[in-house]
N, C-alpha and C positions, 0 to 999 in steps of 0.2 A: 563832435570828436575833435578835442586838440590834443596839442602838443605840451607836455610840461618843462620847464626847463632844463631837466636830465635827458631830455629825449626819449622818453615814454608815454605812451598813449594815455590822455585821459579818458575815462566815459565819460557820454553826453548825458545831462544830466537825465534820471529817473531810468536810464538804459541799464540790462542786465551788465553786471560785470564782466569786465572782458580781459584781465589785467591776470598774470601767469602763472600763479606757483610756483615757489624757489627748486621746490622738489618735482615740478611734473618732468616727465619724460620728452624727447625729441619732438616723437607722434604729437603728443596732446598740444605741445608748444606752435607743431604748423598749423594746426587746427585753430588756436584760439589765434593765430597772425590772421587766419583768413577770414574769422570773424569781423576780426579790427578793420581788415581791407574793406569786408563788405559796409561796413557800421560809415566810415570813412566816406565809401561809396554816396550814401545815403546823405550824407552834408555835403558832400558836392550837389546833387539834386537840389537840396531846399537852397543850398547858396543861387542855383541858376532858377530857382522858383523864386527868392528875392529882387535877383535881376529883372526879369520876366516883370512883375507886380513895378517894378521902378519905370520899365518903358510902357505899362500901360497906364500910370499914371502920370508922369513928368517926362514924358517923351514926347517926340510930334504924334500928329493925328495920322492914324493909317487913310483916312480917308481924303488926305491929299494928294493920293498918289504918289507914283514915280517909286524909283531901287529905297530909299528910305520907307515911305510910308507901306510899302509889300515886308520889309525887313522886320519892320513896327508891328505888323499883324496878327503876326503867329503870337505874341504874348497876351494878346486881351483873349480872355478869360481861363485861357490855357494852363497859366502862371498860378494861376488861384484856386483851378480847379487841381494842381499839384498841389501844392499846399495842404488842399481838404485829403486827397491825396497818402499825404506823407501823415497826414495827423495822424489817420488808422496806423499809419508803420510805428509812430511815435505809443499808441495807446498801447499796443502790443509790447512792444520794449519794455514799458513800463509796468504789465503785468505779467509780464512772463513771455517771451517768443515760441520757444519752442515749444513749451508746457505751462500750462499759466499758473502763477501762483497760488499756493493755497497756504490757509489756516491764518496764521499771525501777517505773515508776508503779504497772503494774499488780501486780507482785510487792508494793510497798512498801504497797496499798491492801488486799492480804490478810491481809496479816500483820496490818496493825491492826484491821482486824477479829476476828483470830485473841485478840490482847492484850487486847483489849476484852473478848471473852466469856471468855476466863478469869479475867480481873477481876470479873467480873458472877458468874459462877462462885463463885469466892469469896468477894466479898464477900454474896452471895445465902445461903452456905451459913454463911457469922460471922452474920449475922443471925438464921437459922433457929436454930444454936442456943445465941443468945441466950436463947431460951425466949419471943420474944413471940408473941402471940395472933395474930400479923396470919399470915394463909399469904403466904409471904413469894415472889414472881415472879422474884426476881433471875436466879435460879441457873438455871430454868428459861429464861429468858430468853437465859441465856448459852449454853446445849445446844442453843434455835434457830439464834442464829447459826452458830454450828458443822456443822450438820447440810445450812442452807441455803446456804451459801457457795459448796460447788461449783456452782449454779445460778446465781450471779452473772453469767452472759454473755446466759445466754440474752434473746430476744426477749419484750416484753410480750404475744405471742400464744400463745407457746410457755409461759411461767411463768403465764398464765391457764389453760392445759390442765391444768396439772402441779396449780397451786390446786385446781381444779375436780376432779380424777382423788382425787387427797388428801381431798377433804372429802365424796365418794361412798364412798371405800371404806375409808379409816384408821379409820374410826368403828367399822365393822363387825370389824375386825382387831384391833382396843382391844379389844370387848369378848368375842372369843375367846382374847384373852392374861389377861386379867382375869380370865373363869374358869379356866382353867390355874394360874394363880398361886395364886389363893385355892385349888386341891385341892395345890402345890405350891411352897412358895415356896424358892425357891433362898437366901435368905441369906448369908452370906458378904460377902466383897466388894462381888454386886451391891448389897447394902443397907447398904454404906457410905459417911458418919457413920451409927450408928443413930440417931442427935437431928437429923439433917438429913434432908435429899432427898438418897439412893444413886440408884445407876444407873437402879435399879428404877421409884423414886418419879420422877424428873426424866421418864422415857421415858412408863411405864404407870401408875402404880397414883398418883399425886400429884394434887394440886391443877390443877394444869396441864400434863398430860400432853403430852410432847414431839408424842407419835403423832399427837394430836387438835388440836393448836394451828397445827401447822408450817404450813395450810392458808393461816389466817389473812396469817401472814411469808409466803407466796411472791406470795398476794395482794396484797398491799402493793408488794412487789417488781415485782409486773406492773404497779399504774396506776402507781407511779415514773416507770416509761418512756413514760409518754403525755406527750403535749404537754398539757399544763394548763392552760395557756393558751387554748387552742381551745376556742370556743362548741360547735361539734360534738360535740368532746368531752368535758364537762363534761356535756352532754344526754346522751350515751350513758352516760355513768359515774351520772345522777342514774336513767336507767331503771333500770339495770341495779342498784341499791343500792336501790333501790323495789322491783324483782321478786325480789329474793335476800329480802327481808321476807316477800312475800308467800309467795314460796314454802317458806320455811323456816316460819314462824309459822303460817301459813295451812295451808299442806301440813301439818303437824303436829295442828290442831287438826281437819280435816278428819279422818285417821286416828285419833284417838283416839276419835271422836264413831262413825266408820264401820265402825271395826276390832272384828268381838265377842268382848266380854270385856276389852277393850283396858283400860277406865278400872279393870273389877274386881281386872284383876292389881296393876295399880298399887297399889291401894289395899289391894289379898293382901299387898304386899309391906311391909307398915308401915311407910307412910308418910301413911295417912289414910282416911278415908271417898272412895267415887266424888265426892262433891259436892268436897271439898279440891283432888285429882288433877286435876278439871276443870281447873283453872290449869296443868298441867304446861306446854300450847302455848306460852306467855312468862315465866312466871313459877318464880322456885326457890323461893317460900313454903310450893310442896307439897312439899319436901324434894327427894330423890335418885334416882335408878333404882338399884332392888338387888336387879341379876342377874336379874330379868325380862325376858324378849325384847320387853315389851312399852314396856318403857322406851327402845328403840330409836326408838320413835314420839315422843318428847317433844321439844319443843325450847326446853326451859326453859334458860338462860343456862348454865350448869356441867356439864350432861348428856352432852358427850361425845358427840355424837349429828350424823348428815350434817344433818340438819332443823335442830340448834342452829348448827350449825359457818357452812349458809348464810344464814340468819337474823342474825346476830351480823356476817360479813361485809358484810353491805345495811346495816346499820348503819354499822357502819366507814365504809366508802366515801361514805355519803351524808354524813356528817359532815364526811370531807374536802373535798368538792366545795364544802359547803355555807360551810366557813372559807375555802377559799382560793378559791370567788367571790367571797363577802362583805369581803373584803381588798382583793380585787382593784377592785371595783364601790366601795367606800364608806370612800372616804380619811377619813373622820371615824370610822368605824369603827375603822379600827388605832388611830386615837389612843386609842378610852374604852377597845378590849380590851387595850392594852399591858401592863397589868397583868399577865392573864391569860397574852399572849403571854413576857411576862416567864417568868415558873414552867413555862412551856412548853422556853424553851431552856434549865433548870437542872431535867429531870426527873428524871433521878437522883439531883439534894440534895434535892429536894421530894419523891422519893419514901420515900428514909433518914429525912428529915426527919419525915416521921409516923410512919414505925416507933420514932425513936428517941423520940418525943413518947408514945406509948402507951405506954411502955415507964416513961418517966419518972412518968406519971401514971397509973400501975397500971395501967390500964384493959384488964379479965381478958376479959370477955364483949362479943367484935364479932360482927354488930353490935350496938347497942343502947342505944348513947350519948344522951341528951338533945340535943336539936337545937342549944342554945346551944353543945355540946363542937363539932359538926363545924362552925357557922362561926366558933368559935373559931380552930379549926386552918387552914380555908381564910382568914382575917384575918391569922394569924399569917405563913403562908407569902408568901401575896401581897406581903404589905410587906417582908420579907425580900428576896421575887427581886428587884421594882421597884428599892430602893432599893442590892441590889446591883448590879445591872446598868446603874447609872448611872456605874460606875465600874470596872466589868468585865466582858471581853467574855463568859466562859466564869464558869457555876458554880463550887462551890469543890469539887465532887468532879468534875465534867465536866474543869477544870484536871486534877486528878491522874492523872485517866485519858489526859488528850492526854499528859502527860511520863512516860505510863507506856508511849505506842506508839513514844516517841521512838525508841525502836532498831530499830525496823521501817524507821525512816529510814537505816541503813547497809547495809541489803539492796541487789545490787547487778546 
C-alpha cells in the first residue's frame, strides 16, 4: 500500500480494490478507510519481515552472545516464516478476501497467481545459482503458491483446520522422507539444477521445505478471511498467537526437560554438550536436528518440527494483529512507520536488493556481519523504497511482475 502524489491510497498490487466511490455514502466511506488501515497494517508486517530476513542474514551472529546477539535472535527463522505467512494473506487478496472470485475474475485471479510463482520460481532459482551465501526463499516461496492455490475458496474455519491438520502431522512425514532419502536419494531430474533447489530440495530436504512451511501460507490464508477490523477479533487472533507461543516454545521445552534422554540425544547427535541443546526450545544457536527422534521435540526456528511450525505461527499472527491495530488506533503512527511501510509494499526489490548487495560486497559468512553492515543495508534500503514510492505506486520488480500477469488478463 502507497501513497500517490494526490494523497490517496494506492492498492498493493493484485489486492481487492479499496479506492471510494464518488457517490458512496458516510457509512460505506469509514468502512472502506478501515479496510485501507488494515491493508496498510499488513505492509507494515512484511516491511518488519524484510527487516527480520536482513538481520538474519547480514547482521552479527546470535551465537556470540551478549545484548546484541540475544536482540539478533528473535529474527532467524521468525522473519521467513512471516513471510510464508503473509503470502497466504497475499494469495487471498488476490483472489478474493472476503468472498473469492468467480467466473471471468476468478479464472483471470488464478492465473496470476499461477505467473507470479513461476516468476518467483525463477527468479529464486537465478539467484541461488548465483552462488550467493544467502539461502535464497524465492523459489520455495513460488512451490507454496502452487501447492496452496487449490484452497483458495475455502472458509477461514475450514483453511484453520487444514493449517492446523499440516503443522500436527507434515513434520512427522518430513522426517520419515528425510530418512528415506538420506539411505536413497533418487537424483536425476528430481535434484534438478544441481547448484539450485530441484524438486527434491524445494519439497523435503532444503532450507525451506515446501512440506513443513505450507502450514504457515494456509494460516495466513485463514486470518485473511477474518474481519480485521473487529475488536472481537483481533482479541481472538491476539489469544490465539499468544497460545500457538506458548504452546509450541513452552510444549517444547517442557518435553525436552521431561522426556529421558531427550537433551542427551541431542547433544549424541553433534551438535553440542546437554547445557548448549538446552536452548533447542527457541533458539537455532544449538545447531540442527540430525536424524534423532529426539529432535522432533525442539522448536528451535529451522527445525522442521509441529512445536516450531506452531510456535513461529503465534508469532506471525501476533505481529499482524499487533501492525494492523497499531495503524489502525494511532494515525501518527503510519506517519513515522511510512518508511518502513514503504519496503513493505516493494518486498521483493528489498528482498533482491540484499542478495544482490551481499553479493556485491563479497560478504561469504552469514551471519556474522558487524552491526554497522546490517544497518547499513536496512538505511540503504529504507531510503530507496521512501523516496521511490513518492513517485511510484508499485516497486521496480513488483512493476515487472504485474506486466508479466498481464496475459492472465485475456483469460476468458
Amino acid at each position: 500500500m502507497t501513497q500517490n502524489a494526490d494523497g490517496t491510497v494506492a492498492d498493493p498490487p493484485g489486492a481487492p480494490s479499496t479506492a471510494v466511490p464518488a457517490c458512496a455514502t458516510s457509512a460505506p466511506t469509514v468502512t472502506k478507510s478501515s479496510q485501507v488501515g488494515r491493508l496498510i497494517g499488513v505492509d507494515l508486517a512484511r516491511g518488519l519481515a524484510v527487516f527480520g530476513m536482513y538481520a538474519a542474514h547480514v547482521g552479527p551472529d546470535p551465537s556470540e552472545g551478549g545484548t546484541t546477539g540475544f536482540v539478533m535472535e528473535p529474527a532467524h527463522g521468525r522473519a521467513s516464516a512471516l513471510f510464508a505467512f503473509l503470502a497466504g494473506f497475499s494469495i487471498i487478496l488476490m483472489t478474493g478476501r472476503r468472498a473469492p472470485k468467480t467466473g471471468r475474475a476468478g479464472r483471470q485471479a488464478v492465473a496470476k497467481v499461477v505467473i507470479r510463482a513461476l516468476v518467483l520460481l525463477a527468479v529464486g532459482t537465478a539467484l541461488t545459482l548465483s552462488g550467493t551465501p544467502v539461502e535464497v526463499i524465492l523459489a520455495f516461496y513460488g512451490l507454496y503458491f502452487l501447492i496452496v492455490l487449490p484452497l483458495h475458496r475455502l472458509g477461514a474455519r475450514s483453511l484453520a483446520v487444514v493449517a492446523a491438520a499440516g503443522a500436527l502431522v507434515l513434520p512427522q512425514v518430513l522426517y520419515l522422507v528425510q530418512r528415506v532419502l538420506e539411505e536413497s536419494d533418487p537424483g536425476g531430474v528430481w535434484s534438478w539444477p544441481a547448484d539450485a533447489d530441484g524438486f527434491l530440495s524445494l519439497m523435503f530436504t532444503g532450507s525451506y521445505p515446501a512440506l513443513t512451511w505450507i502450514p504457515f501460507v494456509v494460516a495466513g490464508m485463514a486470518v485473511a478471511r477474518l474481519d480485521l477490523a473487529a475488536t472481537a477479533v483481533r482479541l481472538r487472533l491476539t489469544i490465539t498467537g499468544a497460545g500457538l507461543v506458548v504452546l509450541g516454545h513452552g510444549g517444547s521445552f517442557l518435553a525436552l526437560h521431561l522426556v529421558p534422554g531427550a537433551l542427551k540425544s541431542l547433544a549424541e547427535g553433534g551438535w553440542g554438550d546437554p547445557g548448549s541443546v538446552g536452548s533447542a526450545w527457541w533458539s537455532d544457536t544449538w545447531g540442527y536436528p540430525d536424524g534423532t527422534p529426539a529432535g522432533l521435540l525442539v522448536a528451535s526456528p529451522h527445525s522442521e518440527t509441529t512445536l516450531s511450525i506452531l510456535g513461529n505461527t503465534g508469532v506471525a499472527i501476533a505481529v499482524l494483529v499487533v501492525c494492523v491495530a497499531a495503524i489502525d488506533g494511532f494515525p501518527r503512527l503510519h506517519r513515522l512507520a511510512r518508511p518502513v511501510i514503504a519496503v513493505g509494499t516493494m518486498s521483493l526489490t528489498a528482498y533482491v536488493f540484499h542478495i544482490v548487495g551481499v553479493h556485491l560486497l563479497g560478504i561469504e559468512e552469514l551471519p556474522g556481519s558487524p552491526l554497522h553492515v546490517l544497518l547499513g543495508f536496512l538505511a540503504a534500503v529504507t531510503v530507496f523504497a521512501t523516496l521511490w514510492s513518492r513517485f511510484f505506486r508499485r516497486g521496480p520488480l513488483e512493476w515487472v511482475i504485474g506486466k508479466a500477469t498481464k496475459p492472465a488478463e485475456l483469460i476468458r
